[in-house]
C-alpha positions, 0 to 999 in steps of 0.5 A: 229853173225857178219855175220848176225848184224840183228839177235841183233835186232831180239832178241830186239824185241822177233822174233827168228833167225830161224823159222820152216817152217812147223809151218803153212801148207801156208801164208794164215794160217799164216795170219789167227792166226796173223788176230787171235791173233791181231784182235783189234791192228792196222795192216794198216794206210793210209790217216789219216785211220787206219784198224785193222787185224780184219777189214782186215779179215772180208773184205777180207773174204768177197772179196774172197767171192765176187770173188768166188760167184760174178766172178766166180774165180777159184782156179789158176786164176790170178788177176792183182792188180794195185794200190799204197799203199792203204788200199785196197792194203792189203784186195785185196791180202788177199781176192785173195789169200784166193778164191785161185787165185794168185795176179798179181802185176802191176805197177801203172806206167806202160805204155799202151804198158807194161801193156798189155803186162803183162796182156796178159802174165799172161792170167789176166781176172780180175783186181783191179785198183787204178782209177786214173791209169784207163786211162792206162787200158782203152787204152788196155782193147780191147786188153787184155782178161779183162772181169771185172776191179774192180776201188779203191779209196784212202778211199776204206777199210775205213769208210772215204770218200775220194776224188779220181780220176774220173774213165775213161769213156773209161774204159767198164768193170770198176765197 
């Protein structure tokens, strides 16, 4: 035990020291009994906002379902997620990872020239961006295989409407 101090406070809060990793056949079963068995209790807050795991199901499911019906996603594509700590941040992991793509972090901070770099690494066609880092991505998208930017807003996932950064005119394939 001195070697692991944690474990005390994992039995003050009733998680075992040790799990079974067959328990759940992927994180997205995981998820789906946590979304399951906490539906009403709050799973997210941001900006005053608060979702709970049975809005963050019901909205993911329905993102996935928009990427797979609206944009054709695939199981294995790789869609770039470029945004701070929004609540769309949660529904936009889950709804990739739910249609079978895999999420590909970007830093919101990133520079034009990393930025492309990593987009034309990973072979990203989609991506999800805060608007106020839309400039970054129009600087590049003309030399990225970018066919379509989703933009977010800080009240994006909620039922608030919240001031956000103009989207960059340049930004062609920004919806």
């Amino acid at each position: 035990m001195a070697d692991r101090p944690w474990l005390a406070t994992y039995r003050e809060c009733g998680i075992p020291a040790r799990i079974d990793p067959n328990a759940h056949r992927s994180v997205v079963h995981l998820l789906e009994a946590a979304m399951k068995k906490y539906a009403d209790k709050p799973a997210f807050r941001s900006f005053g906002q608060t979702l709970t795991y049975a809005d963050v199901d019901r909205q993911s499911r329905n993102f996935a379902a928009y990427l797979q019906k609206k944009l054709g996603v695939e199981k294995g594509d790789r869609i770039a997620v470029m945004m701070p700590n929004l609540l769309a941040f949660p529904v936009a992991f889950l709804g990739i990872i739910r249609a079978g793509a895999a999420q590909v972090n970007v830093n919101p901070l990133y520079t034009p020239r990393e930025l492309e770099h990593q987009l034309n690494d990973a072979g990203v066609r989609i991506m999800i961006v805060f608007a106020g880092s839309s400039a970054t991505v129009a600087e590049v998208i003309a030399s990225t295989p970018l066919k379509t930017v989703i933009t977010v807003g800080p009240g994006d996932g909620s039922a608030a409407t919240l001031a956000s950064p103009p989207v960059d005119p340049r930004c062609r394939y920004c919806r």
